[in-house]
C-alpha positions as CSV (number, residue, x, y, z in Angstrom):
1,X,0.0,0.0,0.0
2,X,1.1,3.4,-0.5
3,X,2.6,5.4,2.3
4,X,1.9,8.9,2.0
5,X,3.9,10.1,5.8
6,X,6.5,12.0,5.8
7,X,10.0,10.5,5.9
8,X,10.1,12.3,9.2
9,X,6.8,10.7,10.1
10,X,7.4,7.1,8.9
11,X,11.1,7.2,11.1
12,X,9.1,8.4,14.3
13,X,6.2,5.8,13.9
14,X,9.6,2.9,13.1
15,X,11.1,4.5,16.4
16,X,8.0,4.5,18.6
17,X,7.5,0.5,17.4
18,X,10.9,-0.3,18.0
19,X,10.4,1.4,21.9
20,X,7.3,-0.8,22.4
21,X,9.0,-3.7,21.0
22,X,12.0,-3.2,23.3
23,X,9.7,-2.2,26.6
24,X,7.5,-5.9,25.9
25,X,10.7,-7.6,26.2
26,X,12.0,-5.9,29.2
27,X,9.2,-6.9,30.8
28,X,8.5,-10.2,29.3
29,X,12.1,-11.8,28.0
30,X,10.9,-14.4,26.8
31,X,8.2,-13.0,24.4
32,X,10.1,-13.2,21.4
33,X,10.0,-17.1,21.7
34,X,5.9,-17.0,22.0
35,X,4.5,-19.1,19.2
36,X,0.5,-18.2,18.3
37,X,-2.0,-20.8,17.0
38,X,-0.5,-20.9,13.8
39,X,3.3,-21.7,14.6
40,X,4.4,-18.5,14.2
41,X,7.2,-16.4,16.5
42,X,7.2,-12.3,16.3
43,X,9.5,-12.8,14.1
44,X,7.6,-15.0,11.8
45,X,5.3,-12.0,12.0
46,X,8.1,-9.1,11.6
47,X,9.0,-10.9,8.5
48,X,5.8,-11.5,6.8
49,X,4.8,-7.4,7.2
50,X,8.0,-5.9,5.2
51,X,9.0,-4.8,8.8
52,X,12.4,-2.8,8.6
53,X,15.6,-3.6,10.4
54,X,15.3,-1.7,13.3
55,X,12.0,-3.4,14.5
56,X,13.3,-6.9,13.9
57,X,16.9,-6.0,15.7
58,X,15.1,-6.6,19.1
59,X,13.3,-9.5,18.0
60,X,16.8,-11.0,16.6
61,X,18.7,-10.2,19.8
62,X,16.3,-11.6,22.3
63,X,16.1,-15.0,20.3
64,X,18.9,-15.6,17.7
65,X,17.2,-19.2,17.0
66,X,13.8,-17.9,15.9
67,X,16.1,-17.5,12.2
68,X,16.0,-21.2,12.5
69,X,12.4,-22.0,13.4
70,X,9.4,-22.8,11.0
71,X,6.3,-22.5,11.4
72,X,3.2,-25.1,11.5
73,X,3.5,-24.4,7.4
74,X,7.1,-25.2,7.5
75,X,8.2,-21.6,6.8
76,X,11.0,-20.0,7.8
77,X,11.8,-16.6,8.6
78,X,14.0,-16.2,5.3
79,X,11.4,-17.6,3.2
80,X,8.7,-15.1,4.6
81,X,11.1,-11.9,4.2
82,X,11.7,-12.9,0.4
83,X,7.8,-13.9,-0.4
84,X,6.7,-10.6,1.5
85,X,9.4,-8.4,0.5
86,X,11.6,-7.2,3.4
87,X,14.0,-4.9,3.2
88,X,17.4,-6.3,1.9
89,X,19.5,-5.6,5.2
90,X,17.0,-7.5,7.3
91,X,17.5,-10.4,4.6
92,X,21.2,-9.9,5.4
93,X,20.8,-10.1,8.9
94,X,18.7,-13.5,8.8
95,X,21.5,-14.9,6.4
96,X,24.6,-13.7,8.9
97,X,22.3,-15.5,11.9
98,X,21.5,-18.9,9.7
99,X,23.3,-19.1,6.2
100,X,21.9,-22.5,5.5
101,X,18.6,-21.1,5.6
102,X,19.4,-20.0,1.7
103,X,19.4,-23.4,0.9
104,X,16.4,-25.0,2.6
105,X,13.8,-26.1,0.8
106,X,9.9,-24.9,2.2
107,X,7.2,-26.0,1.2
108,X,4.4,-24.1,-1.1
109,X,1.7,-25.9,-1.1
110,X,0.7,-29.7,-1.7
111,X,4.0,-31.6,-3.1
112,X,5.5,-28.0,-3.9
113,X,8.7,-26.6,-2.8
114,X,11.4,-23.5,-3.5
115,X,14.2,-21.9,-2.2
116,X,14.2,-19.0,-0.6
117,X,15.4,-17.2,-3.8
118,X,12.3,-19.1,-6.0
119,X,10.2,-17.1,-3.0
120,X,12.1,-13.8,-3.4
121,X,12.0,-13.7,-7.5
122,X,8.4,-14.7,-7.5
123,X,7.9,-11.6,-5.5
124,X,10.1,-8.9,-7.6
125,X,12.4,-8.9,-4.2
126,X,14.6,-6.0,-4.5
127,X,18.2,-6.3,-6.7
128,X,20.6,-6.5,-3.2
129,X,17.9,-9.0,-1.9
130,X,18.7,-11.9,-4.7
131,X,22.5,-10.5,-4.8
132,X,22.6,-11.6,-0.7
133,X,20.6,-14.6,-1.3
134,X,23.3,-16.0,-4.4
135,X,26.5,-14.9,-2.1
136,X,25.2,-16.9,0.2
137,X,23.9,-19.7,-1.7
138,X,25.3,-20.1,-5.7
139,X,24.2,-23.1,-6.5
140,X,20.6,-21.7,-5.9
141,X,20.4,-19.8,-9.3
142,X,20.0,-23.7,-10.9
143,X,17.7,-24.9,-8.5
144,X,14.5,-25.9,-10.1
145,X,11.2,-25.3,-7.7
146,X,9.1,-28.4,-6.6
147,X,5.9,-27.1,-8.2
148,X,6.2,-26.4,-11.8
149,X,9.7,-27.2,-12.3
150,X,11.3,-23.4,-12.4
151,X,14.2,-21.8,-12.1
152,X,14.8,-18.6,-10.6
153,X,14.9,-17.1,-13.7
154,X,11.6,-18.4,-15.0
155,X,9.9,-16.6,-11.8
156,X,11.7,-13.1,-12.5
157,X,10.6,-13.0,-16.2
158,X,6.8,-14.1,-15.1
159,X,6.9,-11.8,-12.5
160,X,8.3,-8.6,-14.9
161,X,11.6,-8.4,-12.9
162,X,13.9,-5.6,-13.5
163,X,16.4,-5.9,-16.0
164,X,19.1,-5.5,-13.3
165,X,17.8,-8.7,-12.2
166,X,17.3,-10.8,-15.0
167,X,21.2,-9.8,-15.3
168,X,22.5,-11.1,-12.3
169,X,20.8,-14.6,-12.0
170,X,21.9,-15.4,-15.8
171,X,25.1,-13.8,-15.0
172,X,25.6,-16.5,-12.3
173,X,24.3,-19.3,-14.6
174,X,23.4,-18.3,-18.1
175,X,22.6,-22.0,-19.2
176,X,19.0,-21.2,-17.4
177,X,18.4,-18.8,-20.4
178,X,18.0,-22.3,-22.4
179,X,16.2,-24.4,-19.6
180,X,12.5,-25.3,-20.3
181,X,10.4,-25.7,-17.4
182,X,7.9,-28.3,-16.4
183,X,5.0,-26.5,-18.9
184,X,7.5,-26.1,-21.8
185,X,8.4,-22.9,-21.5
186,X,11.7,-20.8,-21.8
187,X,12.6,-17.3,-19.8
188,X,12.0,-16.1,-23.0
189,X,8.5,-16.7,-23.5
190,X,7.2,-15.2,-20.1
191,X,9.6,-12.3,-20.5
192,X,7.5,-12.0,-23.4
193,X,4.3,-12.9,-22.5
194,X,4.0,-10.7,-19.4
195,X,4.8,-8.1,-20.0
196,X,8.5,-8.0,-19.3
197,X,10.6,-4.6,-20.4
198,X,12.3,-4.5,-23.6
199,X,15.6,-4.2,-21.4
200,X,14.5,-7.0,-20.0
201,X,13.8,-8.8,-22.8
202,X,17.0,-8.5,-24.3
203,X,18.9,-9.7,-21.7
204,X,17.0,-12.9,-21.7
205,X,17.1,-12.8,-25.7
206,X,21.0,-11.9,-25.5
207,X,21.4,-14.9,-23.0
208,X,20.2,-17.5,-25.9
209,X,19.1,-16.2,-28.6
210,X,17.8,-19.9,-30.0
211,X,14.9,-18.7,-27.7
212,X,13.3,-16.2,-30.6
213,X,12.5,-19.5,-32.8
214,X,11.4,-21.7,-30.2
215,X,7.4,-21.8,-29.8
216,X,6.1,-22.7,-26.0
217,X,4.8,-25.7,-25.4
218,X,1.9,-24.0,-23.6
219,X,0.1,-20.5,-24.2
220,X,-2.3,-19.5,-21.8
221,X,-5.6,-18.1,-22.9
222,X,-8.2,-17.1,-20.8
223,X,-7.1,-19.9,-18.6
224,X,-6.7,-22.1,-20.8
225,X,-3.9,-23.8,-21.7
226,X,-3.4,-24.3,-25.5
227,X,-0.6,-26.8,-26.7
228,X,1.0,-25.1,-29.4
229,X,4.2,-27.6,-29.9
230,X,8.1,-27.1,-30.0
231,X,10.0,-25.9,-33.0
C-alpha cells in the first residue's frame, strides 16, 4: 500500500514501534519465543509485514534461533522476508544468523517446494535482496522449484523483474536462459508474455538467442492452456 507520511513521520512511527518492542521484552524476555495458533514467533510475524531492520533488531537479539524455526506451514523466517518483501538488510541479517537457511527447501503448497530465492523472484524482491541470497547460496540460481519445475529465472521473467535482475541470475548461470520448465516454457517466452521490459527482454534474448525461434509448449488463454508444440 502506498505510504503517504512524511519520511520524518514514517522514522518516528519505526522509532516508537521499535520502543514498544523493546519495553514488551523488558518486561517479558521471553516473548520473542511466544508461538501463536498458527506456529508463528514475532518474528515469523516481523517478517511476513516488510518490517524494517530496526523493528526486527530486538526480535533477533532476544532470540537468535527464531532465524532457525518454521512455522506449522514449514516456513521460515528467510522464506517469509523474500515472499513478503523485506528490506534487503533485514534479509542480510537473517542470512549472517542462519546461512543455511538460503538453501532449505519450504514448502508451497501440496507436493511443492522452493528456495528462498524461487520465494524472493516470484515476489520482484529487490536487486541486493537476490545478490545476498546468491552470495550466500550459488548453487541456488539452478535450482528448479518443486511445483512447476522453475528456475529462478523463469519466476523473474513471469513476475516482470527488473532488468538488473534478469542480469544477475543469468550472469551466475546463463545456461538457465536455455532451460524449459515443467510447462515447456523458456525465460523467454514469459519475459514475453507478461509483459516484461524491452531491457528486460534482451537480456534474456542476448542470454540464448535460439529462444526467438522456439514456440512454448503451452500458451495460456483465458485460462486455458493451448498446446502449441516445440520448433
Amino acid at each position: 500500500p502506498d505510504d503517504k507520511r512524511t519520511a520524518h513521520e514514517r522514522h518516528a512511527d519505526i522509532e516508537n514501534r521499535r520502543g514498544a518492542i523493546e519495553a514488551l521484552l523488558g518486561t517479558r524476555p521471553d516473548g520473542a519465543s511466544i508461538v501463536n495458533r498458527h506456529g508463528e514467533l514475532p518474528l515469523h510475524r516481523a517478517c511476513s509485514e516488510e518490517a524494517p531492520l530496526r523493528i526486527v533488531e530486538p526480535l533477533l537479539r532476544a532470540h537468535p534461533g527464531a532465524v532457525s524455526v518454521r512455522t506449522n506451514d514449514g516456513l521460515s523466517p528467510l522464506d517469509l522476508a523474500c515472499t513478503y518483501r523485506s528490506p534487503p538488510d533485514v534479509v542480510r541479517d537473517l542470512l549472517t544468523l542462519n546461512p543455511t537457511s538460503a538453501s532449505e527447501s519450504v514448502p508451497t503448497g501440496p507436493g511443492g517446494t522452493h528456495l528462498p530465492l524461487h520465494a524472493a523472484c516470484r515476489s520482484r524482491a529487490p536487486l541486493d535482496t537476490v545478490r545476498a541470497l546468491l552470495e550466500v547460496y550459488p548453487r541456488g540460481v539452478s535450482a528448479l522449484d518443486g511445483d512447476d519445475g522453475r528456475l529462478p529465472i523463469h519466476l523473474a521473467c513471469l513476475t516482470r523483474c527488473n532488468a538488473s535482475i534478469a542480469e544477475e541470475l543469468l550472469g551466475a548461470y546463463p545456461e538457465g536462459a536455455g532451460v524449459v520448465d515443467g510447462r515447456g516454457n523458456l525465460p523467454y517466452h514469459y519475459a514475453k508474455r507478461h509483459g516484461m521490459s524491452l531491457e528486460g527482454v534482451r537480456v534474456v534474448l542476448e542470454a540464448y538467442p535460439e529462444a526467438a525461434g522456439v514456440k512454448p509448449l503451452f500458451i495460456w488463454e483465458g485460462g486455458d492452456a493451448i498446446t502449441s508444440g516445440q520448433g
